[in-house]
N, C-alpha and C positions, 0 to 999 in steps of 0.2 A: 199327666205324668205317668199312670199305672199303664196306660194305653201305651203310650211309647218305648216304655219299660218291654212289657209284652213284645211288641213289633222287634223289638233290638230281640230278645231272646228267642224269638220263634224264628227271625233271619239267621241268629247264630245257630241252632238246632239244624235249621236246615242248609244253612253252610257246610253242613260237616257231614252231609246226608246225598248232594244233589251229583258227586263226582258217582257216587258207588251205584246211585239211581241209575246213571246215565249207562255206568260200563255194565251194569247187569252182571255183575261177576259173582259166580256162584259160589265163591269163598264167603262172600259178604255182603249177601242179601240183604236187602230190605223185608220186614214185616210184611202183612197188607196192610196195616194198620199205618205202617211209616207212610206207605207210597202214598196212601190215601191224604193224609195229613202233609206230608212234601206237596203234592199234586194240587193241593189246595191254597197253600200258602203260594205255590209258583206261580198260581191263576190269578191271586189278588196283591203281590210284591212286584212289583216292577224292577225292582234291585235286584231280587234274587231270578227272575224271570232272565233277569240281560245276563247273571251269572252265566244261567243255566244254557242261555245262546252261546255266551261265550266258548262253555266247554265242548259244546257240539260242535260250534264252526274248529275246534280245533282238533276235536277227533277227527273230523272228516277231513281234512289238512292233512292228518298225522297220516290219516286210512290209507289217501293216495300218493303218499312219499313213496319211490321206490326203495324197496332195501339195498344194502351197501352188496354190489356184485362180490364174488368169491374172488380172491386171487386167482391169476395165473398161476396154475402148477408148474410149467415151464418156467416162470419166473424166479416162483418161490425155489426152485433144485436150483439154478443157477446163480441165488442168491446165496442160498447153505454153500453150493460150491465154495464159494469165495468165500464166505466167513471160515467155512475149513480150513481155507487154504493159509486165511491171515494167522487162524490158529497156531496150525501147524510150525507155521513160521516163525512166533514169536517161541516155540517151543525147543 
């Protein structure tokens, strides 16, 4: 029972640990002490190991999305045109 107690609380610890591992964002580092302790439970959890797959297969999904193109600039004036124009006219 204390064993599984343990497991449930050291997956939940590092649930809330393995997104900020992954992004490396310097806002909100890990310890060395975290990583060391994440890095170890990732190596013996299988639960938290397929997490941690999971989030990579989906950075790297997300990495090679293209971003949304710019509008047409020519489009966009010819759209303002026209919304002028309705303006104007209800006016």
């Amino acid at each position: 029972m204390i064993r599984s107690l343990r497991a449930v609380v050291t997956c939940h610890w590092s649930a809330r640990r393995i997104q900020r591992y992954l992004d490396a964002d310097p806002a909100a580092l890990l310890t060395p002490g975290e990583v060391s302790r994440l890095e170890s439970h990732l190596a013996t959890c299988e639960t938290c190991a397929q997490v941690a797959n999971e989030h990579r297969t989906l950075h790297r999904a997300l990495s090679r999305w293209p971003g949304r193109p710019a509008p047409d600039p020519v489009a966009v004036a010819r759209l303002r045109g026209f919304v002028d124009q309705l303006v104007g006219e209800e006016q």
